[in-house]
DRENZA-726481 format. One record per residue (C-alpha): x, y, z; residue in three letters. Coordinates in nm, 2 decimals, padded with zeros to 4 digits. Each point is the difference from the previous one (the first is absolute). Layout:
N
   east  north     up residuo
      X      Y      Z     ALA
...
END
This chain:
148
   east  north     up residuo
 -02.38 -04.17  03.45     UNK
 -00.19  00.31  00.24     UNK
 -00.10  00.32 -00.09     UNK
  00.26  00.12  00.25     UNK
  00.29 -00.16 -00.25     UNK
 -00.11  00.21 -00.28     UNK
  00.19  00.29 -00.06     UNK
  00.04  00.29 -00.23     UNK
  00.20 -00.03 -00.32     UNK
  00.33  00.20 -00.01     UNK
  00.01  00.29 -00.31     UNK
  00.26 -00.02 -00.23     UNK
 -00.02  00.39 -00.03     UNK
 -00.14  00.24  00.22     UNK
 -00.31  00.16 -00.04     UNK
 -00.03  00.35 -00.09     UNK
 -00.18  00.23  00.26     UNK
 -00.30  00.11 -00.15     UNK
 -00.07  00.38  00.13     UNK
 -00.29  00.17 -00.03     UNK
 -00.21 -00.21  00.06     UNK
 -00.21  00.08  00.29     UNK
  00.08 -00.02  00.42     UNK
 -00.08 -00.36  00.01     UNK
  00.33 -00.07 -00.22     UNK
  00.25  00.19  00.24     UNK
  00.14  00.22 -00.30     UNK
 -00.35  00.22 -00.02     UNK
 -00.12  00.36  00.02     UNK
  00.34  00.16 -00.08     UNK
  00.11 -00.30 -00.15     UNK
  00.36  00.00  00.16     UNK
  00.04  00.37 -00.13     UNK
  00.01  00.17  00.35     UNK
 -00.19  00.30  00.06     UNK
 -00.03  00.32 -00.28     UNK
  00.33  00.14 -00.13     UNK
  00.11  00.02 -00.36     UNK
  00.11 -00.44  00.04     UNK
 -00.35 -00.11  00.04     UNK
 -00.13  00.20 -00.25     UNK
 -00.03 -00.17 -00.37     UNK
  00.19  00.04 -00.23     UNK
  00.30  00.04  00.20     UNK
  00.35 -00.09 -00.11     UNK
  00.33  00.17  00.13     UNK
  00.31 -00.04 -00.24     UNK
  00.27 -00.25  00.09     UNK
  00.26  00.29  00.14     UNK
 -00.21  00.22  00.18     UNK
  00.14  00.05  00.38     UNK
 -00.33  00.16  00.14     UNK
  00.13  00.35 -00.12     UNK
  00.37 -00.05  00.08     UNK
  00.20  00.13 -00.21     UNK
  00.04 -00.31 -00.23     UNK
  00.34 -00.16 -00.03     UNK
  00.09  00.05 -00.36     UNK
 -00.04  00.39  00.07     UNK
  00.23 -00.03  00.29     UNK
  00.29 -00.16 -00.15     UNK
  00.23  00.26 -00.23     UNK
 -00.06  00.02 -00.37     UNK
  00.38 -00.03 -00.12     UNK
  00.16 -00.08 -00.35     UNK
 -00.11 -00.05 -00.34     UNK
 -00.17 -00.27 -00.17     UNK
 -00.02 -00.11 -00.36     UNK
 -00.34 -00.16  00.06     UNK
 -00.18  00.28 -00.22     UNK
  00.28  00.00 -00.29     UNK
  00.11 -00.30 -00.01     UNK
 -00.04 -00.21 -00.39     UNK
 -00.23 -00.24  00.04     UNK
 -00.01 -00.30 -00.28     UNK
 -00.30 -00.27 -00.06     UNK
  00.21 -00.28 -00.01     UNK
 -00.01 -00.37 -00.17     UNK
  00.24 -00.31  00.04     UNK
  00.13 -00.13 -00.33     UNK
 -00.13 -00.37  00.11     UNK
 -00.34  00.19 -00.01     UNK
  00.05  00.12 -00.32     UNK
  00.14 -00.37 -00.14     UNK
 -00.38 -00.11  00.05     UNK
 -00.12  00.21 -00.24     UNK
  00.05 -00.29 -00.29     UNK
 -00.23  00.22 -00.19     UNK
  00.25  00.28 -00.04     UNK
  00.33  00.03 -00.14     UNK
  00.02  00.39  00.00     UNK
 -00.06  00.14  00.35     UNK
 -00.04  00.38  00.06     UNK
 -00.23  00.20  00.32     UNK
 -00.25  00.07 -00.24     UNK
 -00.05 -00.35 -00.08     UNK
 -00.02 -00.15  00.42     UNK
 -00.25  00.27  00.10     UNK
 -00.23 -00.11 -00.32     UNK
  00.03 -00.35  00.14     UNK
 -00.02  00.05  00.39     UNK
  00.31 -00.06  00.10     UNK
  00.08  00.32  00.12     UNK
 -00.28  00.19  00.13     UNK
  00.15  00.35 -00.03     UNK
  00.36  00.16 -00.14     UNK
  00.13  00.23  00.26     UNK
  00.20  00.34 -00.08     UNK
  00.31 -00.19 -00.02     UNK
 -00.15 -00.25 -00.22     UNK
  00.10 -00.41 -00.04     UNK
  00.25 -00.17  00.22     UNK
  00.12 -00.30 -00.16     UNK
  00.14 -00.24  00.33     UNK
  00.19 -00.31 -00.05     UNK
 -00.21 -00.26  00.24     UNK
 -00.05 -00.30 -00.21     UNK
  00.10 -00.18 -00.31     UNK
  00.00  00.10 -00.41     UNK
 -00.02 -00.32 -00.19     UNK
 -00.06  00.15 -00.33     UNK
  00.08  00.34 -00.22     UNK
 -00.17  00.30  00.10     UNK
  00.02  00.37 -00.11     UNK
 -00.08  00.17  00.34     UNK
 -00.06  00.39 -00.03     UNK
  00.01  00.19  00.34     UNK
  00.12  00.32  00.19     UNK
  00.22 -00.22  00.23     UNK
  00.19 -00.31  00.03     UNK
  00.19 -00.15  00.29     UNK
  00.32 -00.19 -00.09     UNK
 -00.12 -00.37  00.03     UNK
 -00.31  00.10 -00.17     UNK
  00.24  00.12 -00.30     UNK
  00.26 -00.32  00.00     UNK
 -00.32 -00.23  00.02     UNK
 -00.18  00.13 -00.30     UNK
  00.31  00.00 -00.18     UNK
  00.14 -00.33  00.06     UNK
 -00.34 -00.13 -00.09     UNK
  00.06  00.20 -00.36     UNK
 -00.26  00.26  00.10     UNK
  00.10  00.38 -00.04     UNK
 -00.07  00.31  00.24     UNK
 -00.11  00.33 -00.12     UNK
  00.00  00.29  00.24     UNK
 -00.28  00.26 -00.05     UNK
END
């Protein structure tokens, strides 16, 4: 082997340019910035849909229609396999899942009761909402639904 076989080992990764960090390094004195302006000042950051004082696009499109997005009834919502887990409980109400966790917060509309999953034993399940599988499975199970 000669010294003139040796070669460099290949990165995996490229290496990140270091800036800053004086003339010698290529990337000094304005470290890559260019020269004044309000980009090579610190600090900087310019939001994702600015257009360099363009009137942006979302003001140039039409504002048309209605939407529900504001009234719309929102539910916090929990699968009834969810709720066969909770061996603990026979009695289920919302006052009862936010003391445990499982919901984090009731919103205005209140508990959603969905039907994902499987009821292998009786529960009494007290919400402000059911879907229909979530009803048929709690019942065939023996379980009953009250509606708050």
């Amino acid at each position: 082997m000669n010294l003139s076989d040796v070669c460099a080992v290949k990165l995996k990764r490229k290496r990140r340019k270091r800036i800053g960090r004086g003339r010698g390094s290529g990337h000094g004195k304005t470290a890559t910035r260019g020269h004044k302006g309000q980009k090579a000042r610190k600090g900087y950051s310019m939001r994702t849909s600015f257009e360099g004082g363009q009137t942006p696009l979302f003001k140039r499109f039409p504002k048309r229609g209605f939407s529900n997005v504001n009234f719309a009834t929102r539910y916090s919502i929990i699968n009834v396999g969810d709720l066969n887990e909770l061996t603990d409980l026979d009695q289920i109400a919302p006052e009862v899942l936010l003391e445990k966790r499982i919901v984090r917060k009731l919103e205005k509309g209140g508990l959603k009761v969905l039907g994902d999953g499987e009821v292998t034993r009786a529960l009494t399940v007290k919400a402000h909402k059911f879907s229909k599988s979530a009803v048929q499975k709690i019942e065939a199970a023996g379980g009953k639904v009250e509606r708050l």
